[in-house]
C-alpha positions in Angstrom: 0.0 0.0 0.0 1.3 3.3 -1.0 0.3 5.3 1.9 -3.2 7.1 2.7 -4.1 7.8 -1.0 -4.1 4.9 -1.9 -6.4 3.4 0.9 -7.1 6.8 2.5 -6.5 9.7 -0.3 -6.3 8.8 -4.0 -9.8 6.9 -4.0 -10.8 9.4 -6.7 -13.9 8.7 -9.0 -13.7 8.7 -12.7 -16.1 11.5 -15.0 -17.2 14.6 -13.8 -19.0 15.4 -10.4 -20.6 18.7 -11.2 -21.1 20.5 -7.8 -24.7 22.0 -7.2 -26.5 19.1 -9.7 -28.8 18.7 -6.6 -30.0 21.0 -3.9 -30.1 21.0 -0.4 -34.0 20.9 -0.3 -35.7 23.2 2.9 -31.6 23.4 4.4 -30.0 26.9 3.3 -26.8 28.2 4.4 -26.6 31.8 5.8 -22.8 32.1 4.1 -21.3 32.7 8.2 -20.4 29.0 9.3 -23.7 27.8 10.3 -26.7 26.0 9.1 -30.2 27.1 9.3 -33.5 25.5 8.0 -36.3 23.7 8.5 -35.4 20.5 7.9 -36.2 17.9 10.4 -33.6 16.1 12.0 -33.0 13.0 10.0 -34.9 15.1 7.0 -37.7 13.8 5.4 -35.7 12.6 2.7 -32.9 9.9 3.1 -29.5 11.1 3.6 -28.4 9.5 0.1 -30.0 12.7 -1.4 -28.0 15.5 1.0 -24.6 14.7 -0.8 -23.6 15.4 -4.4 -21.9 12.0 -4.7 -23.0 10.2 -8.1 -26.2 7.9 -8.4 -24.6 5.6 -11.1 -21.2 4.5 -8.2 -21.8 2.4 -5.2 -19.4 4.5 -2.6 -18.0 2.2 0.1 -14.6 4.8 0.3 -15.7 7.8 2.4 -12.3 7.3 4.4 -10.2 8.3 1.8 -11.6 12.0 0.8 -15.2 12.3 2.8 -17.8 13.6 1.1 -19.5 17.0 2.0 -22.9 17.5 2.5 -24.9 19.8 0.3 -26.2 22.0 3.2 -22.2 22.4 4.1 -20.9 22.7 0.5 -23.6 25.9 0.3 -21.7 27.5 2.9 -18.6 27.0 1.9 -19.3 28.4 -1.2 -21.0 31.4 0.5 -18.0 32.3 2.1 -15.8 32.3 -1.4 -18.1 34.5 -2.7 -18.0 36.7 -0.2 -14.0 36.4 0.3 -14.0 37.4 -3.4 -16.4 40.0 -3.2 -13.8 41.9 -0.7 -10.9 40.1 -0.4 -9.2 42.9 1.8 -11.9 42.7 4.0 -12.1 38.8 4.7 -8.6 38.1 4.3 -6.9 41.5 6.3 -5.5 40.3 9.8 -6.7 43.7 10.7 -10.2 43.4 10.1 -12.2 40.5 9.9 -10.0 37.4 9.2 -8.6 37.2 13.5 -12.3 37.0 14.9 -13.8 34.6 12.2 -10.8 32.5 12.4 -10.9 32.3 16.6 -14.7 31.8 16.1 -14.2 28.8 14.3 -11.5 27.3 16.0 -13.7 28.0 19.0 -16.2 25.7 17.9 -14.1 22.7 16.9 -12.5 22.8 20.2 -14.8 22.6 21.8 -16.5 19.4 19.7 -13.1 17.9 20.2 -12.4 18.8 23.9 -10.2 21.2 23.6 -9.3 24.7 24.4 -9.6 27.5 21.7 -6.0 28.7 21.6 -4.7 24.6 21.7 -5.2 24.3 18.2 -4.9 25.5 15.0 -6.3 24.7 11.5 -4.3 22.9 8.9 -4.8 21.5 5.4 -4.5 18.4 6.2 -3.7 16.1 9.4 -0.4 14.7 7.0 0.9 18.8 6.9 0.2 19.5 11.0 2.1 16.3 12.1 5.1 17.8 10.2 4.7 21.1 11.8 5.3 18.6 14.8 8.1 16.4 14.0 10.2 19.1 12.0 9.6 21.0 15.5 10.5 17.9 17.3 14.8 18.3 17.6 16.4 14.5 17.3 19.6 13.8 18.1 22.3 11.0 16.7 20.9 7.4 18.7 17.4 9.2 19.3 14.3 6.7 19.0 10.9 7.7 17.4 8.4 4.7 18.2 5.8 3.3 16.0 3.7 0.6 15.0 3.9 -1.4 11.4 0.4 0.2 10.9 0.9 3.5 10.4 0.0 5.9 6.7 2.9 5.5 4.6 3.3 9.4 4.2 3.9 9.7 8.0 6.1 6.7 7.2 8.0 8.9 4.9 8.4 11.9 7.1 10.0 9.8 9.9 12.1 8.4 8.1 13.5 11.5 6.4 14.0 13.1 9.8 15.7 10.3 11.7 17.8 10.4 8.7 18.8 13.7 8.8 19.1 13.7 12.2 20.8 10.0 12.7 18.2 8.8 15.0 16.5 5.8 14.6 12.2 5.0 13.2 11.5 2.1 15.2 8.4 0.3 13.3 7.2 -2.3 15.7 5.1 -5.0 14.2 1.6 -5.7 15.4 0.5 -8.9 13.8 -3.1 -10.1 12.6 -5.6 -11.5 13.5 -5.9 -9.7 16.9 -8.1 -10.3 20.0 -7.6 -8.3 22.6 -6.4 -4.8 23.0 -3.5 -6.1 25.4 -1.8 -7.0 22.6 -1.5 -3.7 20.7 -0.2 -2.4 23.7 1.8 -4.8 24.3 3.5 -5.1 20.5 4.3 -1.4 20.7 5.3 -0.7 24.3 8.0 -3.9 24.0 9.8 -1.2 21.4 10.3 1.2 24.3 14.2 1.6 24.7 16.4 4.4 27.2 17.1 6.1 23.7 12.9 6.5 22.7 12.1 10.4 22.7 9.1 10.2 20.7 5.7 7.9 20.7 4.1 8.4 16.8 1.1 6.8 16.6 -2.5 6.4 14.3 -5.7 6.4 16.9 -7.8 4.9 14.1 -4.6 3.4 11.8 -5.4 4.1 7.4 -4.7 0.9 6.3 -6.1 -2.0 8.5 -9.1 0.5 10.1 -8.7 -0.4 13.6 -8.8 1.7 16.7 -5.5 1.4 18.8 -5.9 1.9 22.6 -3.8 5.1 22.2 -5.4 6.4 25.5 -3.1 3.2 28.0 -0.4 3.8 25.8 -0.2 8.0 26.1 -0.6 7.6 29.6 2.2 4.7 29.7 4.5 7.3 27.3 3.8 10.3 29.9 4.8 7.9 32.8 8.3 7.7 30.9 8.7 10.8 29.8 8.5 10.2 26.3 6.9 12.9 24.0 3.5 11.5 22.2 2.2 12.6 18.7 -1.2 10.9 17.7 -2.2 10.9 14.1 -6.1 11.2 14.2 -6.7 11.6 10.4 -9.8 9.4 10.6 -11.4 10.4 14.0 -13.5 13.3 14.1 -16.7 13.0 13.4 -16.7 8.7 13.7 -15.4 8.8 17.5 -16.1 10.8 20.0 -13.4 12.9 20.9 -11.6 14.3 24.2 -8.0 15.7 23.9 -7.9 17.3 27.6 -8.6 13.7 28.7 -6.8 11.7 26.1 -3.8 13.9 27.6 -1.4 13.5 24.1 0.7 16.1 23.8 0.2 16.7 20.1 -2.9 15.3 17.9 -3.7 15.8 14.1 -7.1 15.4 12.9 -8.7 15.8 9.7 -12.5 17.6 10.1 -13.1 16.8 5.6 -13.2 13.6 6.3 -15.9 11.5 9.1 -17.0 15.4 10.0 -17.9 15.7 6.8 -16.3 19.5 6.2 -15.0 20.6 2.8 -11.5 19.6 1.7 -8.9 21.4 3.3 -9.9 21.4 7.0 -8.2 19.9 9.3 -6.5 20.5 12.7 -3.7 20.4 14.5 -3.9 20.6 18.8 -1.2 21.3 21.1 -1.1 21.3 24.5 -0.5 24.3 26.5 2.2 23.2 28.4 4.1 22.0 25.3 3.6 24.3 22.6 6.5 26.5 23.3 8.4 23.0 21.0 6.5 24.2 18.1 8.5 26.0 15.3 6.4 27.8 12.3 6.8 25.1 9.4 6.1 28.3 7.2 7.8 31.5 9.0 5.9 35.0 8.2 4.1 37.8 9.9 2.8 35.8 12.6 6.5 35.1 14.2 7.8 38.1 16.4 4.3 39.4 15.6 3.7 43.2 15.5 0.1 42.5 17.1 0.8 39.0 19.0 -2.6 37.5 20.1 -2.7 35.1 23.6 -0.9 32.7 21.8 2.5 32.9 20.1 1.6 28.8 19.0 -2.0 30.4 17.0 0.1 33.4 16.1 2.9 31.8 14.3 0.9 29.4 12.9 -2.8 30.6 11.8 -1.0 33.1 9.1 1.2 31.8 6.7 0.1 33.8 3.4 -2.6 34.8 1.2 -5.0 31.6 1.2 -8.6 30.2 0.7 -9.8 29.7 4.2 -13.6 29.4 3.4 -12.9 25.2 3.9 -12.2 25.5 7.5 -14.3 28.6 8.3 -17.0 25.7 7.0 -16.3 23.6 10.0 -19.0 24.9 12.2 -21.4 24.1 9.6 -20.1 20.5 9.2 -21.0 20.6 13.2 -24.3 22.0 13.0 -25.1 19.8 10.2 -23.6 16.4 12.1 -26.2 17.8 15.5 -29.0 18.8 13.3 -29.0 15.4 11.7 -28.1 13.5 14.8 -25.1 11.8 13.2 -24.5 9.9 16.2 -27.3 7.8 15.6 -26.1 7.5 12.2 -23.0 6.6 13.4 -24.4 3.2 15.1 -26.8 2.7 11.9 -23.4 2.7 9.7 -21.7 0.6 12.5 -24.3 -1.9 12.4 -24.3 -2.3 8.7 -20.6 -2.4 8.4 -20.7 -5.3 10.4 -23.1 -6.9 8.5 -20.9 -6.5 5.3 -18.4 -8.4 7.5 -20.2 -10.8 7.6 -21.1 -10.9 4.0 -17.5 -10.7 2.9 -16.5 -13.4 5.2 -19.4 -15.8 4.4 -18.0 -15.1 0.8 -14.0 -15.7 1.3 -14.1 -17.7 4.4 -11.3 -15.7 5.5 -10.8 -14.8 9.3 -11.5 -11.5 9.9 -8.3 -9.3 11.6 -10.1 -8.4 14.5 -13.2 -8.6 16.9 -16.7 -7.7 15.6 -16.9 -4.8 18.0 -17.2 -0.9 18.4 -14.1 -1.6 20.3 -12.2 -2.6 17.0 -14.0 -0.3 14.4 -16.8 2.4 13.8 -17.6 3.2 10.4 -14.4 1.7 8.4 -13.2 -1.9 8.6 -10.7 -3.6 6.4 -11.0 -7.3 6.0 -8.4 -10.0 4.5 -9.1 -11.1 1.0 -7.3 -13.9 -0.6 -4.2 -13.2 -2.9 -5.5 -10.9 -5.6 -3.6 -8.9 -7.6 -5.2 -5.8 -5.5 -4.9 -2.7 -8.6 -7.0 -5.2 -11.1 -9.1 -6.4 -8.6 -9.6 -2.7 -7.3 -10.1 -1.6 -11.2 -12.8 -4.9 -12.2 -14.8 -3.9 -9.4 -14.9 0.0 -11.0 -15.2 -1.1 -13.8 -17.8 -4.0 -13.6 -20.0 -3.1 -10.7 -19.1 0.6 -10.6 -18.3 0.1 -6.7 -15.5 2.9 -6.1 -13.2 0.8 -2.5 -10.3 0.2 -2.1 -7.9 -2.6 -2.4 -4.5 -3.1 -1.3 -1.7 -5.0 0.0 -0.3 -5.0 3.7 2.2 -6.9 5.1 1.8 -9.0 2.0 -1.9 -9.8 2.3 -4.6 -8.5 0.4 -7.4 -6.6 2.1 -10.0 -4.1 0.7 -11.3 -1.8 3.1 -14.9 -0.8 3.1 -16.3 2.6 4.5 -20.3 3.3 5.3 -21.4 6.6 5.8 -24.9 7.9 6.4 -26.1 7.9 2.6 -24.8 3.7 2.4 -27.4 1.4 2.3 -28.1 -2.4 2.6 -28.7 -2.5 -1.5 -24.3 -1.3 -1.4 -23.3 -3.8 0.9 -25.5 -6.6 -1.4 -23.9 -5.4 -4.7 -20.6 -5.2 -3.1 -20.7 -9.2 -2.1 -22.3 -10.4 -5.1 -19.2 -8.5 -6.5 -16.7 -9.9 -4.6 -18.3 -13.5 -4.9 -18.2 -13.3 -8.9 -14.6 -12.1 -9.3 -13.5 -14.4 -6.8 -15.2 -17.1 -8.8 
């Protein structure tokens, strides 16, 4: 697997998608962040028809890219057209741009149990956790400990860095099938040397979908003074989310992706007490700042240059939109159904599935063990033949596909997504 395209970020669609073909129905957007409307919650239509995604594709792959909802799309755009109707205006760190960034970030901390000023928005979880571990000074013999499940791109910027600095990326192997949690912890935590610095780590890992118990090993990490940076690409918006409890001293997350905001949103969080080890990946006006705000991490970080930021002003809307429609709920309706395509899949491959058939193990993404496909052909006939856009790859020189349901997946996917599987398997 080539990293979290391939699984996570390149699980594009072919032909056009032509934004606004369908409308949001009695949901309008009031172009400020927020959602207003008289839609019920759960609408009166089914979810299926909030999104813009194509009728003619069965989409099991919301993990790699999301998929925004019309009622949040309409905002988004509202606030381009405004940004381009005075760009001095929106954009000037003297006018507007401080108050509606601190506004958003206000609400997406506290949705993710945070404090305002501990986080920031990024682009993309992948560009905040190199903010961290370019901040993040090894020395020659240093350790950076990991797991063997971890997005290849995170892969890559470890390894880079320990190279530069002559430390060491210390990929610890947690073998499948696995029952119990004790054994994550216990696959990872035997890796812990006197030369570890660093704990790197997925909460929901891209390639295999499961949810490590990154909470016992934080606290295990804090007890030894070793530093802990948690990728949480996939876990806003399908977990519930505390980072004041989870206690980690840096955490990535993307909000485009299970919170359903437009591409580019994502965040980064730093505690308090650590962020004086953050350096500005970018440096401009916000370093030494002329005007410094309560935090020289926000400062530093929030401005970088002239940018779009309508995507992550969005994010409030994606959370108005997720308690309006009480996504929770959906949540366990996906989790349910997921599990049931478990069960389809294995009824089909007779395969043993790579972990527990719990919330414990998975929410809405779960990859399961196919038998030894050529993964890019078999990835292509199922585009191609059953119009079924998931993906398949290779990991640790298995063959898994891994299947994502989101509130607009239905029973009818799951069904054409067996049947599928069954025929090309033969």
């Amino acid at each position: 697997m080539t990293g979290r395209e391939t699984a996570d970020d390149r699980g594009t669609t072919a032909g056009d998608t032509t934004a606004g073909s369908k409308t949001a129905g009695g949901t309008t957007a009031d172009g400020r962040g927020t959602i207003t409307g008289d839609t019920a919650a759960g609408g009166t239509k089914p979810l299926r028809e909030l999104f813009l995604l194509r009728d003619d594709v069965v989409f099991l792959n919301h993990g790699s890219f999301g998929a925004c909802p019309q009622p949040v799309f309409a905002v988004y755009q509202n606030l381009q057209r405004e940004l381009e109707s005075e760009p001095v205006d929106f954009l000037a760190r003297e006018r507007t741009f401080p108050a509606r960034m601190q506004q958003a970030r206000a609400r997406l901390a506290a949705f993710v149990g945070a404090q305002r000023d501990e986080l920031v928005f990024v682009p993309n979880a992948t560009t905040g956790l190199n903010v961290v571990a370019r901040s993040l000074l090894l020395e020659p013999g240093d350790e950076v400990l990991t797991s063997d499940h971890e997005y290849g791109a995170l892969d890559r910027t470890w390894h880079y860095l320990c190279g530069q600095a002559g430390a060491r990326y210390v990929r610890r192997p947690v073998p499948l099938p696995l029952e119990s949690s004790d054994q994550i912890v216990a696959a990872i935590w035997s890796g812990v040397t006197d030369r570890t610095r660093i704990l790197f780590l997925s909460h929901i890992t891209s390639p295999t979908a499961l949810i490590f118990p990154v909470a016992d090993l934080v606290r295990r990490a804090h007890e030894a003074g070793i530093v802990t940076v948690i990728d949480g690409a996939h876990v806003p918006g399908q977990l519930d989310l505390d980072l004041t409890a989870l206690g980690a001293d840096f955490y990535a997350g993307n909000c485009h992706k299970w919170l359903m905001a437009p591409k580019g949103a994502a965040f980064l969080y730093a505690r308090t007490d650590v962020q004086h080890l953050i350096k500005p990946l970018i440096v401009s006006w916000g370093w030494q700042s002329d005007d410094p705000g309560p935090s020289r991490f926000v400062d530093e970080q929030e401005w970088t240059g002239t940018r779009d930021p309508a995507a992550q002003l969005a994010v409030p809307a994606a959370i108005d939109f997720f308690t309006q429609y009480e996504w929770p709920a959906v949540r366990e309706r996906c989790h349910t159904l997921l599990r049931e395509a478990r069960t389809a899949l294995t009824d089909v491959t007779k395969l043993t599935p790579i972990c527990p058939a719990s919330s414990d193990w998975f929410g809405q993404m779960h990859t399961l063990p196919l038998p030894d496909v050529e993964p890019l052909e078999f990835q292509r006939e199922l585009r191609k033949r059953f119009a079924i856009e998931i993906p398949v790859f290779r990991f640790n020189d298995r063959s898994y596909l891994r299947v994502s349901i989101q509130g607009y997946n239905t029973e009818q996917d799951v069904a054409i997504l067996a049947r599928a599987v069954r025929e090309l398997l033969g």
